[in-house]
KOLKOL-198416 format. One record per residue (C-alpha): residue in one letter; x, y, z. Coordinates in steps of 0.25 Angstrom, whole numbers, plus 5000, padded with zeros to 4 digits. Layout:
N
AXYZ...
This chain:
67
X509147655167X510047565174X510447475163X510347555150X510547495136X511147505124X509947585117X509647665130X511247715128X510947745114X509747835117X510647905128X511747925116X510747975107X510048085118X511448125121X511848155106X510548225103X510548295116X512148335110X511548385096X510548465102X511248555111X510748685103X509448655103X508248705113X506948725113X506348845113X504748895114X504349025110X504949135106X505349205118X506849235120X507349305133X508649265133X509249205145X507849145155X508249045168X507248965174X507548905190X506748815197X507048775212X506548705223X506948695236X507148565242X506148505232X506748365233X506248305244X507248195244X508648285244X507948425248X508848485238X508648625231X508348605216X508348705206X508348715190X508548805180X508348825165X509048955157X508748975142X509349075132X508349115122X507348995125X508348905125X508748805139X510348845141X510448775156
């Protein structure tokens, strides 16, 4: 969006205050809980463009995204 509006700055606003209120909230399916679980994904040189090395990762505690 190169030229945002008032109302588009207003949605921002709202997303960022509900994003703010909702910092201890997750989602969780099942009812299994392991503790501490990490997921990593990695690709090397998967961007054609930049050659770059990506990688991701997920860690949960008890179901629950931490980073």
């Amino acid at each position: 969006m190169s030229n945002p509006s008032k109302e588009d700055w207003k949605t921002v606003q709202w997303i960022f205050t509900y994003l703010h209120g909702s910092v201890d909230v997750c989602l969780q399916f099942g009812r299994n809980r392991d503790g501490v679980i990490g997921y990593v994904d990695s690709d090397i040189a998967g961007d054609l463009d930049k050659r770059r090395f990506l990688i991701a990762y997920v860690f949960t505690i008890d179901g629950c995204a931490i980073s």
